[in-house]
C-alpha positions as CSV (number, residue, x, y, z in Angstrom):
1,X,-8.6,-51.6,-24.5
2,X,-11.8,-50.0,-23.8
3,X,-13.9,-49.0,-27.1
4,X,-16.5,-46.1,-27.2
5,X,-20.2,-46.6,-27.4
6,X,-20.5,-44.2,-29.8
7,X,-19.8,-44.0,-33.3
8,X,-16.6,-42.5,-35.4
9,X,-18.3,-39.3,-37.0
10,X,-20.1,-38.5,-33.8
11,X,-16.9,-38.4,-31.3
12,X,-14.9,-36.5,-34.1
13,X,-17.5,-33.7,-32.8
14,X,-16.7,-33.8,-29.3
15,X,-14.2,-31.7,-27.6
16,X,-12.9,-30.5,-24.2
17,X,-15.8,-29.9,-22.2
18,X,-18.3,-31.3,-24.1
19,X,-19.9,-34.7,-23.9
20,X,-22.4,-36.8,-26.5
21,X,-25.7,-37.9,-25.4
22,X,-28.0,-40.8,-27.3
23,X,-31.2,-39.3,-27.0
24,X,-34.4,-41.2,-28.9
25,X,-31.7,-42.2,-31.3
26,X,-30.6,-38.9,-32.3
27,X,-27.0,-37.4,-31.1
28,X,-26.8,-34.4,-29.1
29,X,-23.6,-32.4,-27.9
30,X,-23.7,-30.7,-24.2
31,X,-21.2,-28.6,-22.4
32,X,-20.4,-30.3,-19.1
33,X,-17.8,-29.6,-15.8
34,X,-16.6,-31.2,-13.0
35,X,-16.9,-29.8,-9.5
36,X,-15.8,-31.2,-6.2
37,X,-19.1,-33.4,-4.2
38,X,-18.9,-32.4,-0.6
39,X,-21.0,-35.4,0.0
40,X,-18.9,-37.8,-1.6
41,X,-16.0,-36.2,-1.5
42,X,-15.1,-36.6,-4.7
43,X,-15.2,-35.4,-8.3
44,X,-19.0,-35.0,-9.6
45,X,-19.7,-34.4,-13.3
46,X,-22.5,-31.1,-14.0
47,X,-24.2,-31.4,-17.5
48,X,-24.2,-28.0,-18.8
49,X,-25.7,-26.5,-21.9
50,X,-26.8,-28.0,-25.2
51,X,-24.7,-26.9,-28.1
52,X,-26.4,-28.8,-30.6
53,X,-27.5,-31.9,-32.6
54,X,-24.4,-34.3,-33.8
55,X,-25.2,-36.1,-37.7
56,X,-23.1,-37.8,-39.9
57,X,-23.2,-34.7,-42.0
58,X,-21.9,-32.6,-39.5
59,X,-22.4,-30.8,-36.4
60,X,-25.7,-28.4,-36.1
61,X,-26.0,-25.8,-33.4
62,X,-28.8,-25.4,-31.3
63,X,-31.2,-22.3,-32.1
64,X,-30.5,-20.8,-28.4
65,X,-26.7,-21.0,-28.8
66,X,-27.4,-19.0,-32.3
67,X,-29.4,-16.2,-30.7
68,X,-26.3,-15.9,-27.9
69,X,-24.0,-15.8,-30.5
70,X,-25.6,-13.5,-32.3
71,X,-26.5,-11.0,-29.5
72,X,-22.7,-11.2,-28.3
73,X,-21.4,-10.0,-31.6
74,X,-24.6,-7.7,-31.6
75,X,-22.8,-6.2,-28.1
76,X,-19.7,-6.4,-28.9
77,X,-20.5,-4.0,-31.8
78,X,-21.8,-1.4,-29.5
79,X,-18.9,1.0,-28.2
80,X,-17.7,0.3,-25.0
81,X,-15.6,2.5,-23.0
82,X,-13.0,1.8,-20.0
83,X,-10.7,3.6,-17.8
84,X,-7.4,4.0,-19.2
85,X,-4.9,6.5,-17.6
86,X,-4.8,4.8,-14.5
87,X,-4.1,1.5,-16.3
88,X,-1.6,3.2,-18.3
89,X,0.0,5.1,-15.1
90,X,0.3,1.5,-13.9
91,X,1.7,-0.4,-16.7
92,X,4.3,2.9,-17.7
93,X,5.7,4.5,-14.6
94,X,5.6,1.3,-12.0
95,X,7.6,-1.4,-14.1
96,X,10.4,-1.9,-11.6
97,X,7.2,-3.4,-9.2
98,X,5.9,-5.3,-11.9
99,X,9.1,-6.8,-12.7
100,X,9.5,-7.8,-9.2
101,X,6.0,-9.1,-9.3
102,X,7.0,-11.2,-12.3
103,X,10.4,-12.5,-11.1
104,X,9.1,-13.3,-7.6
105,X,5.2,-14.7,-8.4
106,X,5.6,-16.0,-12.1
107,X,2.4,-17.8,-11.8
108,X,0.2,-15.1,-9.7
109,X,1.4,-11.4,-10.6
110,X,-1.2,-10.3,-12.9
111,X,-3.9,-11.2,-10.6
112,X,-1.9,-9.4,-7.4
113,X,-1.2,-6.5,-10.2
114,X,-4.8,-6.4,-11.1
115,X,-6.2,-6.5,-7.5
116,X,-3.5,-3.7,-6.3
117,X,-4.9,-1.8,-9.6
118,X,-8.4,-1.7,-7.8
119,X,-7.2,-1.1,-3.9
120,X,-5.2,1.8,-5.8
121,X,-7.7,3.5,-7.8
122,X,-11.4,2.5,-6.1
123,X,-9.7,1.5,-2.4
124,X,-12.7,-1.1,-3.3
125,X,-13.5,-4.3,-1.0
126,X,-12.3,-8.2,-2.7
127,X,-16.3,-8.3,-3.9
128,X,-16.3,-5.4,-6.0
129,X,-13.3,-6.4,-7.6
130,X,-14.3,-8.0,-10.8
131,X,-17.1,-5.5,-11.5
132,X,-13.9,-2.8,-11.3
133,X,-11.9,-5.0,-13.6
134,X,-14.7,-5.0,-16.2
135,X,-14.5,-1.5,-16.6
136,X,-10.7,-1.5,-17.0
137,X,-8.3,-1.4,-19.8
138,X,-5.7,-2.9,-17.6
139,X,-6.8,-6.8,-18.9
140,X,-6.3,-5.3,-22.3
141,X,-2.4,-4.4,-21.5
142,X,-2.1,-7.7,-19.8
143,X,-3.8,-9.9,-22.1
144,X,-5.4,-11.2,-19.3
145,X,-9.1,-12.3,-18.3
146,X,-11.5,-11.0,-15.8
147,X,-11.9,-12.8,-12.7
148,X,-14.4,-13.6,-10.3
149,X,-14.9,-12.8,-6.5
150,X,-13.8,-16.4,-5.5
151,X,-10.5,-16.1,-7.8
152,X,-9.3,-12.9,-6.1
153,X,-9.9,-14.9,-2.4
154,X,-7.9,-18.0,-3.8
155,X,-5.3,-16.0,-4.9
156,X,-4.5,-13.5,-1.9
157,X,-5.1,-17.2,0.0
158,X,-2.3,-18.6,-2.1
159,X,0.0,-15.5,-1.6
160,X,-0.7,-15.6,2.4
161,X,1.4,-19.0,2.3
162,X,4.0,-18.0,0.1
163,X,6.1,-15.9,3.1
164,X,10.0,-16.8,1.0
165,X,8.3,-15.2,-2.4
166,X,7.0,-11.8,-0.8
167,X,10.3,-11.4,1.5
168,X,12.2,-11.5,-1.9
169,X,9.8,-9.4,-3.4
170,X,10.5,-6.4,-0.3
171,X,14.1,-7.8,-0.6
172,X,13.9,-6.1,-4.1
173,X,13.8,-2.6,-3.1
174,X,16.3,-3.0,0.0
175,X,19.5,-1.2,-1.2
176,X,22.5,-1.1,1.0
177,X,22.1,2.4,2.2
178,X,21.0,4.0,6.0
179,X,17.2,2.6,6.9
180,X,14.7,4.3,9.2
181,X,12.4,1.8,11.4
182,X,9.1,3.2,12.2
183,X,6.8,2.1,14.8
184,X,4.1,0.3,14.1
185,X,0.3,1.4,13.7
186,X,-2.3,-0.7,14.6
187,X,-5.1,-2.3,11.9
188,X,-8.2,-3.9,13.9
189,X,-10.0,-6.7,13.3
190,X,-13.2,-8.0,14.6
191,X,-12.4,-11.8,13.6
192,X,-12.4,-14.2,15.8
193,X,-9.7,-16.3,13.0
194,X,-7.6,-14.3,13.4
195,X,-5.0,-15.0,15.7
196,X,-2.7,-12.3,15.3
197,X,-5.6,-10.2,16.3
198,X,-5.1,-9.6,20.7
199,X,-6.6,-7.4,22.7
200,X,-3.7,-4.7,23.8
201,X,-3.2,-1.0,24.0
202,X,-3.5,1.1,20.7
203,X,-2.1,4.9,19.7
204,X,-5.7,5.7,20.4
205,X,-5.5,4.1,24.0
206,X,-8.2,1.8,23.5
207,X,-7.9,-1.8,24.1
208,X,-10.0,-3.3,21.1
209,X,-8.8,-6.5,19.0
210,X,-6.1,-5.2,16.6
211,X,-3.0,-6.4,15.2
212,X,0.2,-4.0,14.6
213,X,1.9,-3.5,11.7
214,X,5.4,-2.4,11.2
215,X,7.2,-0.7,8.2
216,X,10.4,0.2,7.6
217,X,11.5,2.4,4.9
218,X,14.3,3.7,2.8
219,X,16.0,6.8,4.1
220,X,17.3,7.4,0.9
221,X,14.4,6.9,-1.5
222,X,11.7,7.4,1.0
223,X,9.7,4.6,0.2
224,X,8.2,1.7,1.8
225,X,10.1,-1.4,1.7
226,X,9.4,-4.0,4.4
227,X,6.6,-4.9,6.7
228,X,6.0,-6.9,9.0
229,X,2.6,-8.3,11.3
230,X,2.8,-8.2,14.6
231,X,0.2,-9.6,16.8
232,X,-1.8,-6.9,19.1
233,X,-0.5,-7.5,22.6
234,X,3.0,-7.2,21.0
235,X,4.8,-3.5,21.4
236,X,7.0,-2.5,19.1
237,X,10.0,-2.4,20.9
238,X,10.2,-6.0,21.5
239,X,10.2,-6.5,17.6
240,X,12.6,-3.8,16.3
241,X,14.9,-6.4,16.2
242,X,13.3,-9.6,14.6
243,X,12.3,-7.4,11.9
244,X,15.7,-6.2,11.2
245,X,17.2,-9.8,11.2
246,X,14.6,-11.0,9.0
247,X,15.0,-7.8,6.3
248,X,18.8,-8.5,6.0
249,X,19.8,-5.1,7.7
250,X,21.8,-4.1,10.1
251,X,22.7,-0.4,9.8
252,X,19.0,0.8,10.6
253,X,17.8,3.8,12.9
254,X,14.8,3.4,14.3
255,X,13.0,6.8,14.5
256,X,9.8,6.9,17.3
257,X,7.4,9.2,17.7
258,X,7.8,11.9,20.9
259,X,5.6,9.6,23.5
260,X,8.1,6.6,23.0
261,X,10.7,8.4,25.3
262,X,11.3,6.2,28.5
263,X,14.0,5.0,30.2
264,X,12.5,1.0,30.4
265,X,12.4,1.7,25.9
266,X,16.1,3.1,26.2
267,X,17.2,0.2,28.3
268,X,15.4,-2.3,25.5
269,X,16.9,-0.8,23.0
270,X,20.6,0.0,24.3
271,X,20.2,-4.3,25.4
272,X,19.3,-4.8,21.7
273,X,22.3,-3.0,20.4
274,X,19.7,-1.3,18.1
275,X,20.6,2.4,16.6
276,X,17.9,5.5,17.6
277,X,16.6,8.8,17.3
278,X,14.0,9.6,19.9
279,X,12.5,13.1,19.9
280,X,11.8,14.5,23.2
281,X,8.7,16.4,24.4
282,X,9.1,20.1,25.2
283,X,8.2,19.4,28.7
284,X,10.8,16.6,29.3
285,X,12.6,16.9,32.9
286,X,16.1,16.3,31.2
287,X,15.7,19.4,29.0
288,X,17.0,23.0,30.9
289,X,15.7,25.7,28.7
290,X,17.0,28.4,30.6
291,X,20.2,27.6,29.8
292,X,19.3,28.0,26.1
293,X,18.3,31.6,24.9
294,X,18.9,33.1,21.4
295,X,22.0,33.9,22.2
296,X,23.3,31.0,23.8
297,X,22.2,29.1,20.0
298,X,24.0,31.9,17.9
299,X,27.5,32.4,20.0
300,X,29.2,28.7,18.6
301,X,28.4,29.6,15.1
302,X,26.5,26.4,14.8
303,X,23.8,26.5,12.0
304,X,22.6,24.9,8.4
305,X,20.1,25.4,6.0
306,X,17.0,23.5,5.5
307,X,14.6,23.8,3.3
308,X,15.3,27.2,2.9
309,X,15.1,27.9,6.4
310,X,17.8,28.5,9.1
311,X,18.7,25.9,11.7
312,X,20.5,26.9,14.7
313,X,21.6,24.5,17.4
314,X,23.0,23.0,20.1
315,X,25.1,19.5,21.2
316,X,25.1,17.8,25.1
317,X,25.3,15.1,26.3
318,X,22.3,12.5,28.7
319,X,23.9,9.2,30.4
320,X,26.3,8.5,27.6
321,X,23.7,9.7,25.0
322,X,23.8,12.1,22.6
323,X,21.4,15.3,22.9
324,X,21.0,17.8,19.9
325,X,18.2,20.5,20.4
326,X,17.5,23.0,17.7
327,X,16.0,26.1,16.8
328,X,13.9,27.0,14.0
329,X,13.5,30.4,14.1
330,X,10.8,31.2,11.8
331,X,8.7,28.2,13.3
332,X,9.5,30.1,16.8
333,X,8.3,33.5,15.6
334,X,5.6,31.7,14.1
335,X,4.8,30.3,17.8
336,X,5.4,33.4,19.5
337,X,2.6,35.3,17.6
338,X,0.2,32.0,18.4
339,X,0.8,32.0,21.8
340,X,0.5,36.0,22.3
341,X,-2.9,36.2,20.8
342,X,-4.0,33.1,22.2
343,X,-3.7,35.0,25.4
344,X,-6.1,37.8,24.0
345,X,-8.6,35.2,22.7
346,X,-8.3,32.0,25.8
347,X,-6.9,34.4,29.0
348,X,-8.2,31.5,30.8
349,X,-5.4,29.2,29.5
350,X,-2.8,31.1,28.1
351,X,-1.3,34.1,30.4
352,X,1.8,36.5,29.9
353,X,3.8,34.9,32.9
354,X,3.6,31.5,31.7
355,X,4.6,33.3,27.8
356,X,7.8,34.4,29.7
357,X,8.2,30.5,31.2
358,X,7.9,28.9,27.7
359,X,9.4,31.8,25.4
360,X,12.9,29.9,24.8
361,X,10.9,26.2,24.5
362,X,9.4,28.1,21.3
363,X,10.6,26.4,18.2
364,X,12.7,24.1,19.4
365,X,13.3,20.4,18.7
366,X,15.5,17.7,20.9
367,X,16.9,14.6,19.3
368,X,18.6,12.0,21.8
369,X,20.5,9.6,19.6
370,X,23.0,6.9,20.8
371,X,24.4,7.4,17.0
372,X,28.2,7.6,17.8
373,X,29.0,11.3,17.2
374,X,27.5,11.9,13.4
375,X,26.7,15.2,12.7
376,X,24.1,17.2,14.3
377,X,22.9,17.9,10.4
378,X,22.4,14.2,9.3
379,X,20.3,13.6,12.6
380,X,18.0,16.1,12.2
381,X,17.6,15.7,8.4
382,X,16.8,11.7,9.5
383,X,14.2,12.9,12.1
384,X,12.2,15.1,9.8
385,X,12.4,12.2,7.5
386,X,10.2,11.1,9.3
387,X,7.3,13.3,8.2
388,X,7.2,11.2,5.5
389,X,6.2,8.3,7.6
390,X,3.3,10.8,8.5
391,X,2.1,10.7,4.9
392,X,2.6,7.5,4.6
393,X,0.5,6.2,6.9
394,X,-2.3,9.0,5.6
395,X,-1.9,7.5,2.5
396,X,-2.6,3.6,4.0
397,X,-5.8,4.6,6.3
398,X,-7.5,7.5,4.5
399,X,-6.5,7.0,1.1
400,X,-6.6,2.9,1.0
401,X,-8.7,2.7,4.1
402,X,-6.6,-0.2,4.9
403,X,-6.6,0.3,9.0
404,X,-9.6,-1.7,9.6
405,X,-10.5,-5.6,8.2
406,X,-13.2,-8.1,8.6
407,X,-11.6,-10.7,6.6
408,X,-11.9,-14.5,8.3
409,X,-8.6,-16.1,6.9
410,X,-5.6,-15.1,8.6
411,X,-3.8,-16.7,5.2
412,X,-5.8,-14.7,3.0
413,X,-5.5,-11.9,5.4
414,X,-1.9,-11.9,4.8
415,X,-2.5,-11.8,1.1
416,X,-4.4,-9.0,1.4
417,X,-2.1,-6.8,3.3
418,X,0.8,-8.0,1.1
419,X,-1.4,-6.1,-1.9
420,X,-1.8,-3.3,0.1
421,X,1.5,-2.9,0.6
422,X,2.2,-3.2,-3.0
423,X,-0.3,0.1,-3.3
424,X,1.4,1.5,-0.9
425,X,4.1,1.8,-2.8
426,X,2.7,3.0,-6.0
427,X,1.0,5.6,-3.5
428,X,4.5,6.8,-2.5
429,X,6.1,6.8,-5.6
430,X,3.3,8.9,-7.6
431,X,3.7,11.4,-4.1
432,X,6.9,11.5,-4.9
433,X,6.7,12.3,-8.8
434,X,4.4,14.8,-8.1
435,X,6.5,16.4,-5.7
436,X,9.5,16.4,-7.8
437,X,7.2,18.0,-10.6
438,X,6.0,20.8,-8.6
439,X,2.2,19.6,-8.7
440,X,1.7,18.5,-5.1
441,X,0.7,22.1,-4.0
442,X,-2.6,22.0,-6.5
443,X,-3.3,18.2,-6.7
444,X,-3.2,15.7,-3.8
445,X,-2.5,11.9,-4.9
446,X,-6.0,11.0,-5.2
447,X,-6.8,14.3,-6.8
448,X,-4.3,13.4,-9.3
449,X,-5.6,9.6,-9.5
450,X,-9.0,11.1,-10.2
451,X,-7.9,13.0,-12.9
452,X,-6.1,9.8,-14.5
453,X,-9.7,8.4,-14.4
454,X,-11.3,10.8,-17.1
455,X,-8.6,8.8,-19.6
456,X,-10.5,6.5,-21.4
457,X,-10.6,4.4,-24.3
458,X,-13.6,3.4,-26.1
459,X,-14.2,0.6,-28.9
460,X,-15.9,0.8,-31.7
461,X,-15.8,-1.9,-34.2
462,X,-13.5,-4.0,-32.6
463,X,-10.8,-1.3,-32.2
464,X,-9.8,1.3,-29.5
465,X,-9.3,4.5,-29.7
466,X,-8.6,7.5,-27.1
467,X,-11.8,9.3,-25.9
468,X,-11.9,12.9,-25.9
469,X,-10.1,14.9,-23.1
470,X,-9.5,18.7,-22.1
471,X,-6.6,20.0,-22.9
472,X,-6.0,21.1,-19.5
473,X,-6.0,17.5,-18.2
474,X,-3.7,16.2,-21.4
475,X,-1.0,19.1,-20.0
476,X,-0.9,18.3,-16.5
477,X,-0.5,14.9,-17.2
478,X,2.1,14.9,-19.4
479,X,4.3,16.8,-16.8
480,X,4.4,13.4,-15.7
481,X,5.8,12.3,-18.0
482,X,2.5,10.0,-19.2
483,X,1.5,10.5,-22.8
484,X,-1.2,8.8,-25.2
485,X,-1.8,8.0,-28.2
């Protein structure tokens, strides 16, 4: 058995980290770590500090340490003050995603929680992360430490390769209810490492590196569940179906936008056995207009209400297809009035004759559906579901100015957008609160996140305590349902 050098009463002073040096006889104690040698590949030991001088009276700390020590306490007694409604909003109101986060990622989810806290509030890049976390009261709620630049990359690296954890995580919020497929949008990338990142056509019709990415969502609760990346060069179409498969559903619709419409789409989708709703562009050779004037709408009877407006319309039949077209007469009068002073204004473009040609195309919407006879109202409640998808997407490339990324690791890449997608959801759900609460027509989500932000807590003496804040704010949060003590 190998005996130590050193003497009994100087190793009782050593501990983790730390190491004795014999130095002109006397004993001195030094903080040391151990990092990986490129060179050698291997383990290399870095001497760090000195703590102090090692006697057989005892352990006696070096002068410098004191004056650190001191001027820590010394700032830790000066009040410091961090955000605190946001942290709160997180920790209160999005528990169900936490819990997920906890179930699915035991060993990572208050790193992803903290990193999607930042993306959410600050939209800010992986390097401005820890200076963000230092200014947050969310490590307080999660008893958890700051980190550095190079911890946030290893993380969203580690969460890249875990593909079974974040499927269960989306599996979390898939109930067993109707599903809406939307097509995908397209993020671009300049890297050259990353492979999912090919050259192909965007919604913009350019034909820069970009990879597409594909969300579906929950009909019912109108929130992001699932997504999926696809790799540039790959339309949508082709992957309706894998992504189904690997969500677990198969009772989804996919909804498209009106320039999906062809028949080659139809004839990929009919093959896949897939379910659809594809709007129809006004000018589409399979619609006869004539045929529909306000009268023809109004003599069957055939209306509902939505959104407090009325909704007349009409059922045919396309090769085997289903073909609802409706009228929204208050959006056509609306159009009408557009159009006829358009012609004052733009004679150039807009004349009575062609007013006459277009009058019955005016607030009118077409659905083709292969959805086996379900009623006219469910498909056009589905379809304008789809606005949702709309601010969805806003809420991804404006608000979390997620549509463009420079990142170098496709691993770490996929981290990323998995945090991104967890802000997305908190994104959605606060819409959606706000909404519900009547608050959406004076404060937009970020208006409202901003607001959160004037929440603070400040320290003094080792203990928080809630800054001052207008009444004004303290009511319109609380309609929330968020209060503080």
């Amino acid at each position: 058995m190998k005996t130590s050098k050193h003497p009994q009463w100087a190793l009782d002073q050593k501990k983790p980290g730390t190491e004795l040096r014999l130095i002109r006889g006397k004993y001195y104690l030094y903080k040391y770590k151990t990092i990986y040698d490129k060179v050698k590949k291997g383990p290399k030991k870095v001497t760090g500090k000195i703590l102090g001088r090692v006697t057989e009276d005892g352990f006696i700390p070096s002068g410098k340490r004191k004056l650190e020590s001191a001027l820590e306490m010394k700032l830790q007694q000066k009040p410091q003050i961090k955000e605190f409604g946001v942290s709160c909003l997180v920790t209160s109101k999005f528990d169900k995603y936490i819990k997920a986060l906890q179930k699915n990622f035991p060993d990572h989810w208050k790193h992803i929680l903290q990193i999607a806290y930042c993306r959410f509030i600050y939209r800010c890049p992986l390097k401005s992360i820890p200076f963000r976390l230092k200014q947050s009261y969310l490590p307080e709620f999660l008893k958890a430490r700051c980190f550095n630049e190079k911890t946030s990359s290893q993380v969203l690296n580690q969460i890249g390769a875990m593909t079974d954890e974040k499927l269960a995580y989306m599996k979390d919020f898939i109930l067993k209810d109707e599903y809406l497929l939307m097509d995908a949008t397209n993020v671009f990338s300049n890297s050259n490492l990353i492979t999912l990142s090919r050259k192909g056509y965007s919604n913009n019709l350019t034909f820069d590196p970009h990879f597409n990415l594909m969300y579906l969502y929950s009909a019912k609760t109108n929130m992001p569940v699932y997504y999926r990346l696809l790799h540039g060069n790959i339309r949508e179409v082709k992957a309706f179906k894998n992504c189904l498969l690997e969500a677990g559903l198969s009772d989804a619709v996919i909804i498209a936008d009106k320039g999906f419409f062809s028949q080659k789409n139809i004839d990929l989708l009919l093959a896949e056995n897939l379910k659809f709703i594809l709007p129809l562009k006004r000018n589409n050779p399979i619609l006869d207009y004539s045929l529909l004037g306000d009268n023809t709408f109004k003599k069957e009877n055939q209306y509902f209400e939505h959104e407090k407006r009325i909704i007349w319309y009409q059922e045919f039949t396309w090769n085997k297809l289903y073909l609802d077209i409706y009228l929204d007469e208050s959006l056509k009068l609306n159009e009408e009035k557009d159009y006829l002073r358009r012609i004052d204004t733009h004679p150039e473009n807009y004349t009575l004759t062609e007013y006459h040609t277009k009058r019955n195309t005016f607030g009118t919407i077409a659905l083709l559906t292969n959805l086996k006879r379900k009623d006219a109202i469910d498909i056009y409640q589905s379809y304008k579901s789809r606005m949702t998808i709309e601010v969805l997407f806003d809420g991804m490339k404006n608000v979390l100015e997620a549509d463009h990324t420079y990142m170098q690791d496709e691993q770490t890449l996929q981290g990323w957008m998995f945090v991104n997608h967890i802000t997305l959801q908190w994104y959605q759900h606060l819409y959606t609160e706000l909404k519900s609460k009547g608050l959406l027509k004076k404060y937009s989500v970020n208006d409202f996140i901003q607001l959160l932000t004037d929440v603070r807590k400040i320290r003094i003496n080792d203990s928080w305590y809630m800054n001052e804040i207008t009444e004004y704010s303290r009511k319109i949060i609380e309609k929330l349902g968020i209060t503080y003590e």
